[in-house]
LONUVEX-877702 format. One record per residue (C-alpha): residue number from 1; residue in one letter; x, y, z. Coordinates in Angstrom, 2 decimals. Layout:
LOZA  num  residu        X        Y        Z
LOZA  NUM       A        X        Y        Z
...
This chain:
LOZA  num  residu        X        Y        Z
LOZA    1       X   -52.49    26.86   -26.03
LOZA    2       X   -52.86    25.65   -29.58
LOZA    3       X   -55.12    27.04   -31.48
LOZA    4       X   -57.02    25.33   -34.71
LOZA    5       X   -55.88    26.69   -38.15
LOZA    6       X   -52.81    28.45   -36.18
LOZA    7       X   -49.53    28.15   -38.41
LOZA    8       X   -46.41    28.30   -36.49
LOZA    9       X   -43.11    28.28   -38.17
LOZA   10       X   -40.93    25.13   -37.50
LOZA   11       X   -38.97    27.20   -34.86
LOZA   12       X   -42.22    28.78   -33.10
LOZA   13       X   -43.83    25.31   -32.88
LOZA   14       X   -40.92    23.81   -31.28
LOZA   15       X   -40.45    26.14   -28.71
LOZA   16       X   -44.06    26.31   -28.41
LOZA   17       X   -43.81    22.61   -27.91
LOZA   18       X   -41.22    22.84   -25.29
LOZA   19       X   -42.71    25.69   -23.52
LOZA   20       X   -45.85    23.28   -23.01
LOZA   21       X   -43.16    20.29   -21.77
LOZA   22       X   -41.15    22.55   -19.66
LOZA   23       X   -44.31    23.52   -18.00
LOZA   24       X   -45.81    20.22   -17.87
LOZA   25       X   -42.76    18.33   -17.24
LOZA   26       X   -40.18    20.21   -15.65
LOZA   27       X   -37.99    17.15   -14.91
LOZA   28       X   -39.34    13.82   -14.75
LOZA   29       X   -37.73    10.70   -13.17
LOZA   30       X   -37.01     7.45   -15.84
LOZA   31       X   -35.67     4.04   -15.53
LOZA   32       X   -34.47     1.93   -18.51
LOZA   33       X   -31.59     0.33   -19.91
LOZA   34       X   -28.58     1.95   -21.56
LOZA   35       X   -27.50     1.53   -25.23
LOZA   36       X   -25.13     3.01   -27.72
LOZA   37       X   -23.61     4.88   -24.96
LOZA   38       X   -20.56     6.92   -25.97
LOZA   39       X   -18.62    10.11   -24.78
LOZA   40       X   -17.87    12.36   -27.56
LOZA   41       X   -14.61    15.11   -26.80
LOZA   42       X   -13.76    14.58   -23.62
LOZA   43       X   -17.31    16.42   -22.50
LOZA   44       X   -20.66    15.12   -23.96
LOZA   45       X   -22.51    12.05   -23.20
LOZA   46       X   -24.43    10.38   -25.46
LOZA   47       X   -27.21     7.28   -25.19
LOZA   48       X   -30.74     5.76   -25.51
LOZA   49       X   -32.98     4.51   -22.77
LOZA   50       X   -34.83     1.63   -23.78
LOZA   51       X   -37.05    -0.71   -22.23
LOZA   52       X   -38.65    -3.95   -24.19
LOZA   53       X   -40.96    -1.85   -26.62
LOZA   54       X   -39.35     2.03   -26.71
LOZA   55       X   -36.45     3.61   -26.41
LOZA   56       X   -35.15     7.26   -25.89
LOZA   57       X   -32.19     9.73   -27.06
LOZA   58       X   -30.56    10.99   -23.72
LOZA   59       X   -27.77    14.03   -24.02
LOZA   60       X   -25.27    14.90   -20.77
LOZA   61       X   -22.68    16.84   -19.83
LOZA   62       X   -19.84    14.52   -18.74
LOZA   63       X   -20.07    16.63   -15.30
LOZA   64       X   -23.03    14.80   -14.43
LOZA   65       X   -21.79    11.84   -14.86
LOZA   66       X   -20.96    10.40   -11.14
LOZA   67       X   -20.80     6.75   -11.34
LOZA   68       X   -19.48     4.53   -14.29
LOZA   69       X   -22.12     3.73   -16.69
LOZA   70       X   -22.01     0.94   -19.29
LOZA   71       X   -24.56    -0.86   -21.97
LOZA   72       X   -26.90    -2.91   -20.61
LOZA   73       X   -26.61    -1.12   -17.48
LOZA   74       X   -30.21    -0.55   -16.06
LOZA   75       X   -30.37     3.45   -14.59
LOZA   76       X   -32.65     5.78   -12.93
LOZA   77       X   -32.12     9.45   -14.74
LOZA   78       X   -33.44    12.90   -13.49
LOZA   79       X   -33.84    14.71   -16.98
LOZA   80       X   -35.78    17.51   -18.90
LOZA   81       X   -37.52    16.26   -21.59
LOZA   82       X   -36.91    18.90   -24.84
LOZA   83       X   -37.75    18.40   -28.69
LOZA   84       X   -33.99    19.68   -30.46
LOZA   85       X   -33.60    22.11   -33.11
LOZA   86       X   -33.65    19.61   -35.66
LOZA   87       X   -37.31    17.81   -34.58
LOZA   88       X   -36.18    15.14   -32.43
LOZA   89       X   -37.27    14.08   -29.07
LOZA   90       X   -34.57    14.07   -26.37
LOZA   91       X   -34.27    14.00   -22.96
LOZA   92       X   -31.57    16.11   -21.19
LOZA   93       X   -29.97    14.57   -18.00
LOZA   94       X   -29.50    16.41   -14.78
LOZA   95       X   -28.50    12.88   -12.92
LOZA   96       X   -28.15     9.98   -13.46
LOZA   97       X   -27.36     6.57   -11.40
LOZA   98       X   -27.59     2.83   -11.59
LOZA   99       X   -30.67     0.31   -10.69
LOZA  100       X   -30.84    -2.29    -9.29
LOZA  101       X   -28.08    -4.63    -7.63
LOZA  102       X   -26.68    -5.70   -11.23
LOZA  103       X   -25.84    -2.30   -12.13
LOZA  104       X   -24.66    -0.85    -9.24
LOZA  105       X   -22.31    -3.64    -8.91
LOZA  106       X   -21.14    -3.47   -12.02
LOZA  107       X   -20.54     0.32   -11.82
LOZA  108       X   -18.99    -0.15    -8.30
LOZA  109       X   -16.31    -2.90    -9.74
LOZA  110       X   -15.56    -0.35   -12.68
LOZA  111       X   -14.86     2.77   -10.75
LOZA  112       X   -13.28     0.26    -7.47
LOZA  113       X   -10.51    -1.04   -10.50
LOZA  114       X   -10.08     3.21   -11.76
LOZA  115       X    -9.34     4.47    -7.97
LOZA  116       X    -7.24     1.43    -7.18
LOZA  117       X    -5.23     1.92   -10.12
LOZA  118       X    -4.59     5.77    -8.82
LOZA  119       X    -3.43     4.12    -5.56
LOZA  120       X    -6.75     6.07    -3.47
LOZA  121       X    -7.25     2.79    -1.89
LOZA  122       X    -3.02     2.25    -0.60
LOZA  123       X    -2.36     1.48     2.73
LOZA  124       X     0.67     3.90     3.19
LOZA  125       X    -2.25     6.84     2.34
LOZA  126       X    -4.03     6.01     5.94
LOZA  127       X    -3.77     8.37     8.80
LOZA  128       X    -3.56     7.55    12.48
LOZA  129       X    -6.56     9.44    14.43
LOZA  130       X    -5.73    10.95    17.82
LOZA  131       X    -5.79     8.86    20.81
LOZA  132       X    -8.65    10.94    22.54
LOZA  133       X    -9.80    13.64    20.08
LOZA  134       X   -10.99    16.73    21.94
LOZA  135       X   -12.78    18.22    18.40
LOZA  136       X   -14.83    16.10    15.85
LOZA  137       X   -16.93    16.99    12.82
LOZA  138       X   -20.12    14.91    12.09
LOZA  139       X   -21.34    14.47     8.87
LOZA  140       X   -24.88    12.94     8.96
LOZA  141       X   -28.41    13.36     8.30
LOZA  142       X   -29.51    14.24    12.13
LOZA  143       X   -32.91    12.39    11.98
LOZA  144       X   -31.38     9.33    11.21
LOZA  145       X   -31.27     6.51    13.56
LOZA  146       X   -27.59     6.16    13.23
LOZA  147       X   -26.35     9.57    13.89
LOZA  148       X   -28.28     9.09    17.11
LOZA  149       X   -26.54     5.92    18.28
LOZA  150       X   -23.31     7.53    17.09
LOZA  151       X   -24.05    10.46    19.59
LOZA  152       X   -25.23     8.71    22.26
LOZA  153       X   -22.15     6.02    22.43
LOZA  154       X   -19.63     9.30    22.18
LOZA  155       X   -21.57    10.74    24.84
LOZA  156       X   -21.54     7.39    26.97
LOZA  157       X   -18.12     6.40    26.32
LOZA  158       X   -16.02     9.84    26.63
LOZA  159       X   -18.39    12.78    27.17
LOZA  160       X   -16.67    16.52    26.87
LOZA  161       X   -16.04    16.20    23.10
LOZA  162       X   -16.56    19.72    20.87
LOZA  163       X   -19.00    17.81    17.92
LOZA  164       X   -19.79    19.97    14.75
LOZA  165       X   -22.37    18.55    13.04
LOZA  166       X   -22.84    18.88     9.16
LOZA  167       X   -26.72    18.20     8.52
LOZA  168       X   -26.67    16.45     4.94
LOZA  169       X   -28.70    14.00     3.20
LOZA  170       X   -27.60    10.88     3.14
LOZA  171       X   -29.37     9.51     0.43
LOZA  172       X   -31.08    10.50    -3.27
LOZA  173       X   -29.65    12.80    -5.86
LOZA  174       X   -28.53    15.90    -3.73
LOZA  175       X   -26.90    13.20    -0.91
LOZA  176       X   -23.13    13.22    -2.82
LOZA  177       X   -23.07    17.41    -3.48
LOZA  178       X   -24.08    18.15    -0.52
LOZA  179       X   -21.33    15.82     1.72
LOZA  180       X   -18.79    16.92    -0.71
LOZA  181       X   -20.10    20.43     0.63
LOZA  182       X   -19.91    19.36     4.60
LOZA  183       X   -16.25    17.75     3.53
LOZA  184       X   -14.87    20.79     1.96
LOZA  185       X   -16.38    23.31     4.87
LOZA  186       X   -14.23    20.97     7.62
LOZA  187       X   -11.07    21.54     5.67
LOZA  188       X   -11.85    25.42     5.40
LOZA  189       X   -12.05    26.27     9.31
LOZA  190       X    -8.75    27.95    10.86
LOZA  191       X    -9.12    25.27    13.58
LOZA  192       X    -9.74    21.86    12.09
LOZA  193       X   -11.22    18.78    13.68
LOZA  194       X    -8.91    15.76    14.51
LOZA  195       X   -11.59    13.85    12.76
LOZA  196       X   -14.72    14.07     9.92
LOZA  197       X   -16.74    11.00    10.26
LOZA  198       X   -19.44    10.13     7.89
LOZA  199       X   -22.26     8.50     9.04
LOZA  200       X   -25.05     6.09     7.72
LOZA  201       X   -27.38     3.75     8.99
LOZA  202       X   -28.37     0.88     6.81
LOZA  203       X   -30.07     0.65     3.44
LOZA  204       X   -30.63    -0.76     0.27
LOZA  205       X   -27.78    -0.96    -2.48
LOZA  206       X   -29.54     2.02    -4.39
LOZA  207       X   -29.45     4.01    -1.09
LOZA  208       X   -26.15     3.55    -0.14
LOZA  209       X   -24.89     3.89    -3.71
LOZA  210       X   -24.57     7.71    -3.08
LOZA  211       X   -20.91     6.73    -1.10
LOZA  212       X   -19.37     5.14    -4.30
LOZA  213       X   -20.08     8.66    -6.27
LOZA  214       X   -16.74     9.20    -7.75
LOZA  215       X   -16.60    13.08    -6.76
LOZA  216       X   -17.63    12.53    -2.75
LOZA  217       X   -14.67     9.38    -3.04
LOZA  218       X   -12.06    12.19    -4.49
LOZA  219       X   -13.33    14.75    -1.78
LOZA  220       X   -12.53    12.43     1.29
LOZA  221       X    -9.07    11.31    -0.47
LOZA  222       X    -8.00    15.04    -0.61
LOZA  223       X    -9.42    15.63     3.32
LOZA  224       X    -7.17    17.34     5.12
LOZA  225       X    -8.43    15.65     7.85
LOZA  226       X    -8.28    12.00     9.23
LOZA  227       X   -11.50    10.44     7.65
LOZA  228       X   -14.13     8.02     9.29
LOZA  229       X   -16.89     6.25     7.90
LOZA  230       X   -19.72     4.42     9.56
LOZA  231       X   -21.81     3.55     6.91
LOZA  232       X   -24.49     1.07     6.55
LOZA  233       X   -23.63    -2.30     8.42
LOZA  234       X   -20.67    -4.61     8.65
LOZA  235       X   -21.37    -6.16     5.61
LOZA  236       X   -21.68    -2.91     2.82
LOZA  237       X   -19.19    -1.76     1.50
LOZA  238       X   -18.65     1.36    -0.21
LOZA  239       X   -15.82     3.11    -1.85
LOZA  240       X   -16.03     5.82     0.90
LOZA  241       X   -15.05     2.79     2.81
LOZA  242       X   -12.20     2.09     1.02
LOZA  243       X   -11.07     5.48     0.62
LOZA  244       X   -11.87     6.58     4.11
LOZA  245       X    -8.33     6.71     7.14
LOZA  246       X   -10.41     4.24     9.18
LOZA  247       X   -13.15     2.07     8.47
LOZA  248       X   -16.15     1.44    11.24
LOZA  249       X   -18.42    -1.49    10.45
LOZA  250       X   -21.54     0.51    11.18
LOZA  251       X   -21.89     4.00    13.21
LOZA  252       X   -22.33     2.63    16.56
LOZA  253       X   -18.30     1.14    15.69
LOZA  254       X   -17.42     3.99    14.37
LOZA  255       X   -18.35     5.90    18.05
LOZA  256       X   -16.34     2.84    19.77
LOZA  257       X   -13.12     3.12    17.35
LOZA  258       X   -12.87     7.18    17.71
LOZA  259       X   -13.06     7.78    21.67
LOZA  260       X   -11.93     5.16    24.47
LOZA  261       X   -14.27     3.85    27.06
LOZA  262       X   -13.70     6.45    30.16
LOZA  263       X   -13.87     3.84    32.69
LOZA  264       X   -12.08     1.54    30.76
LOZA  265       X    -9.25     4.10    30.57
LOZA  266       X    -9.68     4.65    34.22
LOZA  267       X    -8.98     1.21    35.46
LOZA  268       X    -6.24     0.36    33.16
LOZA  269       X    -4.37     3.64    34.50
LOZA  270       X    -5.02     2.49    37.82
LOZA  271       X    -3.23    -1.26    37.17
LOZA  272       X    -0.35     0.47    35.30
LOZA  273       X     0.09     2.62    37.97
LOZA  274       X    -0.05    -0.39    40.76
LOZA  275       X     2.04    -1.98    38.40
LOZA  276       X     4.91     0.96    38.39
LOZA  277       X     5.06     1.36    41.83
LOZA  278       X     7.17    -1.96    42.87
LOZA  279       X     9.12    -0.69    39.55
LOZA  280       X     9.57     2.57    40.63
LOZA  281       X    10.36     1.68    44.69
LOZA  282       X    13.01    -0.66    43.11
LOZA  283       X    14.49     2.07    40.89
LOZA  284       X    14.46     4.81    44.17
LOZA  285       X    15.95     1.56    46.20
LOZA  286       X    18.78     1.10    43.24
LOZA  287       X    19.65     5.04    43.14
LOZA  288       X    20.07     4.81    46.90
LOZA  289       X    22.41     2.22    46.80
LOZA  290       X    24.24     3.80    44.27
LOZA  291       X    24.68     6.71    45.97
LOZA  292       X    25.50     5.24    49.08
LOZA  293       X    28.21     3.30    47.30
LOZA  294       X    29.81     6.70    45.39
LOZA  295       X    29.26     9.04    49.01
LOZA  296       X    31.31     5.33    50.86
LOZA  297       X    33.94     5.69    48.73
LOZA  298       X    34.56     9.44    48.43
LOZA  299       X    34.25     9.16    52.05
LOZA  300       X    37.40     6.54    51.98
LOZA  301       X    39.36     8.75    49.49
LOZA  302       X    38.83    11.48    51.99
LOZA  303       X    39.92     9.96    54.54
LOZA  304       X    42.76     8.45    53.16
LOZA  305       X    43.72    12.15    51.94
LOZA  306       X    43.49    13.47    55.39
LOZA  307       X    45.57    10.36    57.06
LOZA  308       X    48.27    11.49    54.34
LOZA  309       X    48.18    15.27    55.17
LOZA  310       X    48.24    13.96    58.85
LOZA  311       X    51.46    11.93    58.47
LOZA  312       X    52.90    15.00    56.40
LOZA  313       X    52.25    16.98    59.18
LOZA  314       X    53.76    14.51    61.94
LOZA  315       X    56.89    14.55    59.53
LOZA  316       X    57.28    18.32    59.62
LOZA  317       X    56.55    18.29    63.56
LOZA  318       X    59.38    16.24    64.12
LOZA  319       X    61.99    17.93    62.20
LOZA  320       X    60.49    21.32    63.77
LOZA  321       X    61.12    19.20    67.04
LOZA  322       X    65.00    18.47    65.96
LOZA  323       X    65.69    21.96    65.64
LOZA  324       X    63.90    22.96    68.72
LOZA  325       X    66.66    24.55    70.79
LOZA  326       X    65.93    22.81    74.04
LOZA  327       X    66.70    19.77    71.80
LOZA  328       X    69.44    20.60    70.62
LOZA  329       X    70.33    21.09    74.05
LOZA  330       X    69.66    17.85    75.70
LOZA  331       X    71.91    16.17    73.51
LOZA  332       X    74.52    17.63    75.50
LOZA  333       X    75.38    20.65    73.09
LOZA  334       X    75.46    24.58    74.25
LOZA  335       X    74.57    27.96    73.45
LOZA  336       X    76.41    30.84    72.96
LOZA  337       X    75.21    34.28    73.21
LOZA  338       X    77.91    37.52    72.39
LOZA  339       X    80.72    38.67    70.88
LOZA  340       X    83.24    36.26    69.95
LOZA  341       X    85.99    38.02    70.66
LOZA  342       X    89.24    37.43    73.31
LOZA  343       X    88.42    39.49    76.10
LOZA  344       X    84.86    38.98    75.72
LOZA  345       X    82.51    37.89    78.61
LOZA  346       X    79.98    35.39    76.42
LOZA  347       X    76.80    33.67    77.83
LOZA  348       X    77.05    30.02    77.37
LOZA  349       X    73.69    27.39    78.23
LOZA  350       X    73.66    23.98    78.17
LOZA  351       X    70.70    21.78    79.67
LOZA  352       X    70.66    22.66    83.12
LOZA  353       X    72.62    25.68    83.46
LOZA  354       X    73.66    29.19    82.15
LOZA  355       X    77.30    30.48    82.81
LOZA  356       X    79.10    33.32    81.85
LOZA  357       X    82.48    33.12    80.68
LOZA  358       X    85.69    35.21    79.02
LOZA  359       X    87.05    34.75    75.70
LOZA  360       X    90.48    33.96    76.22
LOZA  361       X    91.43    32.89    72.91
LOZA  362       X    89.85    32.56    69.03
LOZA  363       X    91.32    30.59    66.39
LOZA  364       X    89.81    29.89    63.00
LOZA  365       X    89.10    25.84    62.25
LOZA  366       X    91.54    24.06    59.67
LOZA  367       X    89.36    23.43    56.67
């Protein structure tokens, strides 16, 4: 505490000074309009907050600095209010966002143009999610009203699912940090979901500002995995939104886009299936006549074979019959068994009988 007659140097009464802030203030919560704002190096922020009859010097790092901010702009800061080295009154900001639906529309349009231009918001960038994911990952605050419907619809719909849930706040200063947080702890597991999805009920434009924070838009671009937001209702729109693989008009949507209707599945399989069988009886039918077709006419080109090998055979019977001796012999020739020599007794057979006779002569046949 001060005392009377107490002389402080310049430096002691400062830090006196913000001793008795720091204690009394330790962050304080300020809406007013921006002026003279300016980034100096690539890092600092500078600008005054003014409202019709004061105003105030405001210092940042440009780290802080989430959403695009512009003159005239009308903000809500988190800050530490400090007296400087050099006597002057400042506040220093830990946060900082826009006001009002002016503001935040006008901040929204400027960062919309910056991530469009980077191509965040292309087409060709969207992933397809799985037909009927077995593993999702839930980012929501669990007391809200929409992460309830959201589980509930899942649950009616396709129950069976594996759901990790990511408890966050979905609104206020912390909300962007700590989805950012739930986003990057999805990409880090050695299984990943098929799906995040983000989820919000619906709110005012300051409330739902937290989903256009430039840092939570980057983190779901980079997602490894497919991203899903359900946030707010069919008519907000965020940049999450736009960044987001899939788009659900509000959470309950969202629960209706990422898992089938069982039953719905159920009966559809059973009319494709009626529907196959006439196809598939007239395929089976088809085959079978095919095959009856290619065993007919193997059958024919066997046979044929064997009425060929028969004929060959009937060929070589009758020459084997020509030179049958009994043949021979009933075209009135003989045979005759010995020696061949005069004085010879020879057996000679014809037909009907067998004789014996003697040589009586042999003469050679004139050539």
């Amino acid at each position: 505490m001060l005392q009377n007659n107490q002389i402080f140097s310049v430096s002691d009464l400062i830090a006196v000074l913000n001793q008795t802030l720091e204690y009394a203030y330790p962050s304080v919560m300020i809406e007013g309009e921006v002026s003279s704002f300016k980034i100096n190096q690539g890092k600092y922020v500078f600008f005054d907050l003014k409202d019709s009859t004061g105003s105030l010097n405001c210092f940042m790092s440009i780290y802080q600095l989430r959403m695009p901010i512009d003159d005239g702009m009308k903000v809500v800061v988190m800050a530490v209010p400090k007296i400087t080295a050099w006597g002057k009154f400042s506040l220093t900001i830990k946060s900082i966002r826009p006001s009002g639906e002016g503001a935040i529309k006008k901040s929204f349009e400027i960062l919309k143009a910056k991530l469009e231009s980077e191509g965040l918001f292309a087409l060709d960038r969207k992933r397809q999610l799985p037909l009927i994911p077995q593993k999702l990952a839930i980012i929501s605050s669990v007391q809200a009203a929409g992460y309830a419907d959201f589980i509930k619809i899942v649950g009616d719909r396709w129950g069976g699912l594996v759901m990790d849930v990511g408890n966050v706040q979905v609104q206020g200063v912390d909300a962007p940090d700590q989805i950012i947080r739930a986003i990057e702890y999805f990409n880090s597991q050695e299984e990943l979901p098929e799906a995040i999805v983000i989820i919000r009920g619906g709110g005012s434009a300051d409330d739902l500002a937290v989903f256009s924070d430039e840092r939570l838009v980057r983190a779901v671009a980079a997602s490894r995995v497919p991203v899903v937001s359900g946030i707010g209702h069919e008519t907000d729109e965020s940049l999450v939104d736009l960044v987001a693989d899939v788009r659900a008009a509000t959470p309950s949507n969202a629960a209706q886009i990422i898992v089938p209707e069982k039953r719905e599945i159920i009966r559809n399989s059973k009319i494709q299936v009626s529907a196959l069988i006439p196809r598939i009886i007239t395929t089976i039918n088809e085959q079978q006549r095919r095959i009856l077709e290619m065993l007919d006419g193997a059958i024919k080109t066997i046979n044929i074979s064997i009425d060929n090998k028969l004929k060959d055979i009937e060929y070589y019977k009758n020459i084997i019959i020509q030179f049958d001796p009994s043949t021979v012999l009933s075209r009135g020739y003989a045979l005759i068994r010995g020696k061949q020599t005069v004085g010879e007794i020879i057996e000679v057979e014809t037909i009907n009988v067998i004789m014996k006779a003697e040589v009586k002569d042999v003469s050679k046949k004139a050539a």
